[in-house]
C-alpha positions as CSV (number, residue, x, y, z in Angstrom):
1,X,16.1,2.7,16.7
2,X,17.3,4.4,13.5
3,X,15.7,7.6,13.0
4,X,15.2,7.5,9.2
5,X,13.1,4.1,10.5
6,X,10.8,6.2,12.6
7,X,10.3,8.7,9.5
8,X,9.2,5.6,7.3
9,X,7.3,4.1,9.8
10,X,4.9,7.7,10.3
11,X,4.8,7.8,6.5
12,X,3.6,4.4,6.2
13,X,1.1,5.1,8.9
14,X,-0.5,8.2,6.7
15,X,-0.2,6.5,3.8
16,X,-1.8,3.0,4.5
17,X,-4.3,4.9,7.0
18,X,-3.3,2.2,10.1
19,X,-0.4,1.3,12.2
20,X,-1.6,-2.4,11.5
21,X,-1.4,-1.7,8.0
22,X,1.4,0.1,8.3
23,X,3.5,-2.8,10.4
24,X,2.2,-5.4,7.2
25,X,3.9,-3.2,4.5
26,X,7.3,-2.7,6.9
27,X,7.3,-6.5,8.1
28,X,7.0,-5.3,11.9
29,X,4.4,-5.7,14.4
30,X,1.7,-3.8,15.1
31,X,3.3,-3.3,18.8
32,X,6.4,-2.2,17.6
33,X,4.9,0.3,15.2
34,X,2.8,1.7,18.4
35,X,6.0,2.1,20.0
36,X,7.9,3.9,17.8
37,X,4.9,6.6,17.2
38,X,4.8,7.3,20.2
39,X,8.2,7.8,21.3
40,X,8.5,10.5,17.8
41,X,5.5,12.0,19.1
42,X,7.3,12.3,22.7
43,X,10.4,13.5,21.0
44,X,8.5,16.0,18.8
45,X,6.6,17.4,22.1
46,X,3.6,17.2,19.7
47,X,0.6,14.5,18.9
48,X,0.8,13.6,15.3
49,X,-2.0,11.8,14.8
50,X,-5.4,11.7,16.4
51,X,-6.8,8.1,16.9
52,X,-10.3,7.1,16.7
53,X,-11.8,3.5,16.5
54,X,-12.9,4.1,12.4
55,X,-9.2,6.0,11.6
56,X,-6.2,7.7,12.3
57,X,-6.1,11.6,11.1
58,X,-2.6,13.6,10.9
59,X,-2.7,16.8,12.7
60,X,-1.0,19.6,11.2
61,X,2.2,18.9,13.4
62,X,1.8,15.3,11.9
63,X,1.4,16.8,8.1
64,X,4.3,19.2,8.9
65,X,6.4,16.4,10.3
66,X,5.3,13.5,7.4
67,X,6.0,16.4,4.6
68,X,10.2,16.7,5.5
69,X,9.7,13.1,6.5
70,X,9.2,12.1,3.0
71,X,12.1,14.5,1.4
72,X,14.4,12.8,3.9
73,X,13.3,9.7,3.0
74,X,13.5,10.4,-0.8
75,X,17.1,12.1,-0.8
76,X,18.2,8.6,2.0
77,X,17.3,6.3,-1.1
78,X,18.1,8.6,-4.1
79,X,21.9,8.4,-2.6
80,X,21.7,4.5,-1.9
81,X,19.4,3.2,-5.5
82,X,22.5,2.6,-8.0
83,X,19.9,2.9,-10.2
84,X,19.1,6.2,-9.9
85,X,21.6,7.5,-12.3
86,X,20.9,4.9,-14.7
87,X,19.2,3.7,-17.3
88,X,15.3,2.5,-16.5
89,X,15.2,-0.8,-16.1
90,X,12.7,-3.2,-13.9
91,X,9.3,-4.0,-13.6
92,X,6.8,-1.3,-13.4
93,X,3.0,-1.9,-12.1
94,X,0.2,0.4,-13.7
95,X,-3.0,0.6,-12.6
96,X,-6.1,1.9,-15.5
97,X,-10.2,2.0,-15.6
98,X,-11.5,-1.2,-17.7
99,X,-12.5,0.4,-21.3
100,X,-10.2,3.8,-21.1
101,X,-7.0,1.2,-20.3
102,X,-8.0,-1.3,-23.3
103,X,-8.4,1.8,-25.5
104,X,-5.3,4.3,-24.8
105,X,-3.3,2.8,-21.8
106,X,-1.8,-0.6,-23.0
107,X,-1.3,1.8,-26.9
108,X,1.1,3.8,-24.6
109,X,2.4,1.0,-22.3
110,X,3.6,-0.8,-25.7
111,X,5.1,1.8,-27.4
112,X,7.1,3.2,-23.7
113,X,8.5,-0.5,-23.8
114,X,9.8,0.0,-27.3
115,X,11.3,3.0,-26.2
116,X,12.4,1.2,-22.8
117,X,13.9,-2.2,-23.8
118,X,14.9,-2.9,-19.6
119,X,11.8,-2.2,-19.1
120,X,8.4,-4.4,-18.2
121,X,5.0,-3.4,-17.5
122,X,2.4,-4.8,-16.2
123,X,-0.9,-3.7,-16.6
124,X,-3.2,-4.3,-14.2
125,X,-6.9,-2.9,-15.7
126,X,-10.0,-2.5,-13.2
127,X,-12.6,-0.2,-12.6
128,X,-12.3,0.0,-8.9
129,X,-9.7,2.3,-7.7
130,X,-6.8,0.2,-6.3
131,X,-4.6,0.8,-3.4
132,X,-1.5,2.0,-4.9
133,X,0.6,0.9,-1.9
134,X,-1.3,-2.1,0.1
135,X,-1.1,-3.7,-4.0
136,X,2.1,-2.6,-5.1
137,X,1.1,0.0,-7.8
138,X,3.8,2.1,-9.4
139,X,1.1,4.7,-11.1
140,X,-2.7,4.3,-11.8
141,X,-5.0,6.5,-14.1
142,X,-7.7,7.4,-12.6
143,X,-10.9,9.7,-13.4
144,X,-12.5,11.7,-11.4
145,X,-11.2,13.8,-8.4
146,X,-8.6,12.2,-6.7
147,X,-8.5,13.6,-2.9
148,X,-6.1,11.1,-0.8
149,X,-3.2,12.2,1.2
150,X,-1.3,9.4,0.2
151,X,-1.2,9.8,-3.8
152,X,0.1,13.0,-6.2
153,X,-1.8,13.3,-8.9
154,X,0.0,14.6,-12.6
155,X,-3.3,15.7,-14.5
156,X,-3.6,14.0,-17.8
157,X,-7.0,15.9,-19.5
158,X,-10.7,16.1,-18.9
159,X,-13.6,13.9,-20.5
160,X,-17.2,14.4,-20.8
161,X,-20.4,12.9,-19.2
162,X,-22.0,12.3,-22.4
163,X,-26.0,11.2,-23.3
164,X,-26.4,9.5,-26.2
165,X,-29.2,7.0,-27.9
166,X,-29.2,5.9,-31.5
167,X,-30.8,7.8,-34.8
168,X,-33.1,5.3,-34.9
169,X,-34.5,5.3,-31.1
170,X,-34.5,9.2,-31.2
171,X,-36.3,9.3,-35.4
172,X,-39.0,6.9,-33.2
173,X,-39.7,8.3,-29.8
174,X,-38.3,12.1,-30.4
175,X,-35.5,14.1,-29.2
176,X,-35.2,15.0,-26.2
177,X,-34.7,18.9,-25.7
178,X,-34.2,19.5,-22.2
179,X,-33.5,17.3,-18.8
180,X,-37.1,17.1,-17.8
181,X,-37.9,15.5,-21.2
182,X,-36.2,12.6,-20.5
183,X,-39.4,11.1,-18.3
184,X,-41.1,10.4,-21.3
185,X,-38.0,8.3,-22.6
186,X,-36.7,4.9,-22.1
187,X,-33.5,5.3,-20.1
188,X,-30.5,3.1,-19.7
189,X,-28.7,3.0,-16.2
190,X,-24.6,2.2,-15.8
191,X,-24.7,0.0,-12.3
192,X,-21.3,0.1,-12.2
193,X,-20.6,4.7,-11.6
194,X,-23.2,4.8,-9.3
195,X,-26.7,3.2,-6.8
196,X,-28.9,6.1,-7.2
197,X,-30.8,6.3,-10.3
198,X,-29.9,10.0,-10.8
199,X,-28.2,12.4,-13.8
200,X,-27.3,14.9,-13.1
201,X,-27.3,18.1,-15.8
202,X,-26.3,21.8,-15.7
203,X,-27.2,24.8,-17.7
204,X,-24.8,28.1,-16.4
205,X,-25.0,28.2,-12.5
206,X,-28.1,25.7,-12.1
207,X,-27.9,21.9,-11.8
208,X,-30.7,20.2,-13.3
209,X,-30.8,16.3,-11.2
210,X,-33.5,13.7,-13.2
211,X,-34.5,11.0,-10.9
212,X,-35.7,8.2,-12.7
213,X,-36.4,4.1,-12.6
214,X,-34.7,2.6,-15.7
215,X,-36.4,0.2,-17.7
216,X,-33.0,-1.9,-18.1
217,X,-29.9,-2.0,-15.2
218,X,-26.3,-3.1,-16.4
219,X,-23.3,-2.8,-14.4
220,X,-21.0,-2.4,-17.7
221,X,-20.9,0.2,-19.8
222,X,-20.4,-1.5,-23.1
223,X,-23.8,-3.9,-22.6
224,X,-24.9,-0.1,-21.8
225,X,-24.0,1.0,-25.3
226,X,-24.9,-2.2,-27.0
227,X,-28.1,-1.5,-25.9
228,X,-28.5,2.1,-27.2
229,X,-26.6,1.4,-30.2
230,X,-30.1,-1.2,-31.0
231,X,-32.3,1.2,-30.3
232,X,-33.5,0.7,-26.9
233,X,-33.4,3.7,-25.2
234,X,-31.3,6.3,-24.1
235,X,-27.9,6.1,-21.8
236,X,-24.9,7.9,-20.6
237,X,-21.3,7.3,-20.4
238,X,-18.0,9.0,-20.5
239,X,-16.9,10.7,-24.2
240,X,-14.3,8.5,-25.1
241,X,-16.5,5.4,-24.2
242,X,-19.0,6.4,-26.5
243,X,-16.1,8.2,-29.5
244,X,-15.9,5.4,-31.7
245,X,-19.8,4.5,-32.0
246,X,-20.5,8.3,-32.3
247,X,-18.0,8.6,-34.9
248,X,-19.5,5.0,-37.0
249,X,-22.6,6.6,-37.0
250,X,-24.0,3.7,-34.4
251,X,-25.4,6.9,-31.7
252,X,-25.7,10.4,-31.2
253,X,-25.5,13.1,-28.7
254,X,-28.4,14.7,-27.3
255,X,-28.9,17.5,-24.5
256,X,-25.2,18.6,-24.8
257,X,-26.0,22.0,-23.6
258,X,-26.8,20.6,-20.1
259,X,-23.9,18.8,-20.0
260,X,-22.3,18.2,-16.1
261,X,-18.3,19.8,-15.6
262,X,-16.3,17.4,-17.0
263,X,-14.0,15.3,-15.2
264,X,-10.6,15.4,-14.9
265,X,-7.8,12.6,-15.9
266,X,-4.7,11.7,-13.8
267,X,-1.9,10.1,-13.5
268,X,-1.7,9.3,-9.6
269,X,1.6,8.0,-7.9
270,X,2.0,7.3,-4.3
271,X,4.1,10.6,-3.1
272,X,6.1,8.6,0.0
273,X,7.7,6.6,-3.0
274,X,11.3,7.3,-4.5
275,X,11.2,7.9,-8.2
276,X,13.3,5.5,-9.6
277,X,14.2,5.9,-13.4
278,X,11.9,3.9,-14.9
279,X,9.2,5.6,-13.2
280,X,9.9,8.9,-13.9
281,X,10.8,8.2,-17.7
282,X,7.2,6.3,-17.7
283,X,5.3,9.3,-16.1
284,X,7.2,12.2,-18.9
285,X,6.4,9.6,-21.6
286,X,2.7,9.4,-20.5
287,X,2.1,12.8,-20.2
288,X,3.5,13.5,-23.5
289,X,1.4,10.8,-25.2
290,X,-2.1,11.5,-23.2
291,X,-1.7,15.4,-24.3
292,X,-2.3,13.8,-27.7
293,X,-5.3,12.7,-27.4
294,X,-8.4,14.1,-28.8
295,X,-10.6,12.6,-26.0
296,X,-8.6,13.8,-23.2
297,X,-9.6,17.6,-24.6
């Protein structure tokens, strides 16, 4: 067997997180893929990877190993891809969160085609985080911490955790002036970021976590909003969810000093891929378009 093919097929492994996985993306069999891994771990006198029945972990021979292994494999296609020297052209697949996509990611995926005229996008918007290879996903925004092997991550910006209720809700029932306050409030729970009915706040060093059983349960964020914009109660959502209705007037912030870190923005690629032009030209062009944006500060 080639030995560029045994490189791709441990990459594949790591990056897909099974050798049946792995065999789908390569069109082999799983037999064949068990094969080859283990004659390259018999030619590297090392294990590479240590099996369980849940997953398959690298070990730092296997990290060593898959880390040239994807140079190799980069430089292999870089010399072979006509189009690397070229001009971008081709479809590119991006991945983006529901509301933030809508909002700022098709703006920039419009005006990187105007720029790009061989170039087509398409825009795939979701609030689950995809799998960038087993779905075919050139780049993906994602917020939040990004920890997979199998993705680098080019960071975009932070947003907020925000709490917010409407003038007239707050002019009502009062303002609440710390965490703790917030039992005497109606509150508003996003089903869709997380099961526990938990916020979590901080003031310096110390975390502040209200437990609570909201009065009203919606697993999207902009029936959230709709409520607190009519006075209901109060909720919680990202900044630039909540920027246009705190700008109209519609809401207002309350208990920013016990804000949570904010969390960070990226622009995740799976790192076993080649960078073909169009890629690369996309992920300069987003970069340089995302530092614009008030949101992302």
């Amino acid at each position: 067997m080639d030995r560029f093919d045994e490189l791709q097929i441990l990459v594949a492994i790591l990056d897909t997180g099974s050798m049946a996985a792995a065999a789908r993306k390569l069109g082999r069999s799983p037999a064949a893929v068990t094969r080859v891994l283990g004659a390259l771990e018999a030619r590297a006198g090392a294990r590479l990877l240590e099996r369980s029945t849940r997953r398959l972990t690298p070990t730092e021979a296997g990290l060593r190993l898959a880390e040239q292994a994807r140079r190799l494999l980069a430089d292999y296609d870089a010399a072979l891809l006509p189009e690397a020297a070229g001009t971008p052209r081709g479809l590119l697949r991006v991945a983006a969160p529901n509301v933030f996509g809508r909002r700022h990611v098709a703006p920039v995926a419009t005006r990187f085609l105007a720029a790009q005229p061989e170039v087509q996008v398409e825009l795939l918007l979701s609030d689950r985080n995809v799998d960038l290879i087993e779905e075919g996903i050139d780049a993906a925004v994602r917020i939040g911490a990004v920890s997979s092997m199998s993705v680098v991550a080019r960071p975009l910006g932070k947003v907020a955790r925000v709490t917010v209720a409407s003038p007239a809700y707050l002019e009502r029932r009062g303002t609440p002036l710390e965490p703790a306050d917030l039992a005497n409030h109606e509150l508003i729970m996003s089903t869709s970021v997380r099961s526990v009915a938990e916020w979590r706040f901080r003031a310096g060093a110390r975390e502040h976590v209200v437990r609570y059983s909201p009065r009203l349960r919606v697993n999207d964020v902009e029936a959230v909003l709709g409520a607190a914009c009519d006075g209901f109660g109060i909720a919680r959502a990202l900044s630039y969810q909540v920027e246009p209705l705190l700008r109209a007037g519609l809401l207002q912030r309350v208990l920013d000093d016990y804000e949570p870190e904010p969390l960070p923005v990226q622009l995740v690629l799976p790192s076993s891929r080649h960078m073909p032009p169009r890629l690369r030209a996309f992920v300069d062009f987003a970069v340089a378009q995302f530092a614009a944006l008030d949101v992302l500060r």
